[in-house]
Residue, then its C-alpha position, 0 to 999 in steps of 0.5 A: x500500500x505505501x509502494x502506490x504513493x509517489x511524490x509530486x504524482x498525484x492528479x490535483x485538478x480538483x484541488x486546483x479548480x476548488x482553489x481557484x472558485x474559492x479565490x474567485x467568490x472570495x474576491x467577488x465578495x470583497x470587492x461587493x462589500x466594499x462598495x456596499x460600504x462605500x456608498x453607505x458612507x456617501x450617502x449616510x456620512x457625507x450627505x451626497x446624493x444617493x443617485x450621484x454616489x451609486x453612479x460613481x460607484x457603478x464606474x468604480x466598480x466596473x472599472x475596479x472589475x475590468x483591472x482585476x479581471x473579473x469578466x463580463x459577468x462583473x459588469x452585469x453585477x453591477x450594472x443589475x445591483x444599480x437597476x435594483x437600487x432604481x427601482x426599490x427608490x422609485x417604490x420609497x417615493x411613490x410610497x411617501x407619495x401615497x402616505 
């Protein structure tokens, strides 16, 4: 049984991908929580527009993706998470409307 082992011989491709789809959520992750907190802080701390600081934001990110190879799938992240951010403020003001 310890005759099968040979050093620097075994298959690690399965490793090496789960590796790599870690890093890659890992990365993805961060650099979402960092956004999400950096437009927390614009718009809560220093008062800026809620609209100006998302689309500031939206350019750092696509171009923070772009830098660290993040794909087209980034983009569409964004770009998505912005929509969703539209539309949940269009319904905040047609609920203060109707209150």
């Amino acid at each position: 049984m310890s005759g099968d082992y040979v050093r620097g011989e075994m298959n690690i491709e399965t490793q090496e991908r789960t590796w790599t789809s870690f890093m890659k959520v890992t990365q993805w992750a961060a650099f979402m929580i960092i956004l999400v907190i950096a437009y927390a802080v614009f718009t809560l701390t220093m008062g800026m527009n809620w609209l100006v600081a998302m689309a500031l934001l939206a350019i750092v990110g696509i171009a923070g993706g772009f830098f660290m190879g993040m794909g087209s799938a980034w983009i569409v992240t964004v770009v998505g998470l912005c929509v969703v951010g539209i539309f949940l403020q269009i319904i905040i003001w047609i609920a203060q409307l109707l209150l």
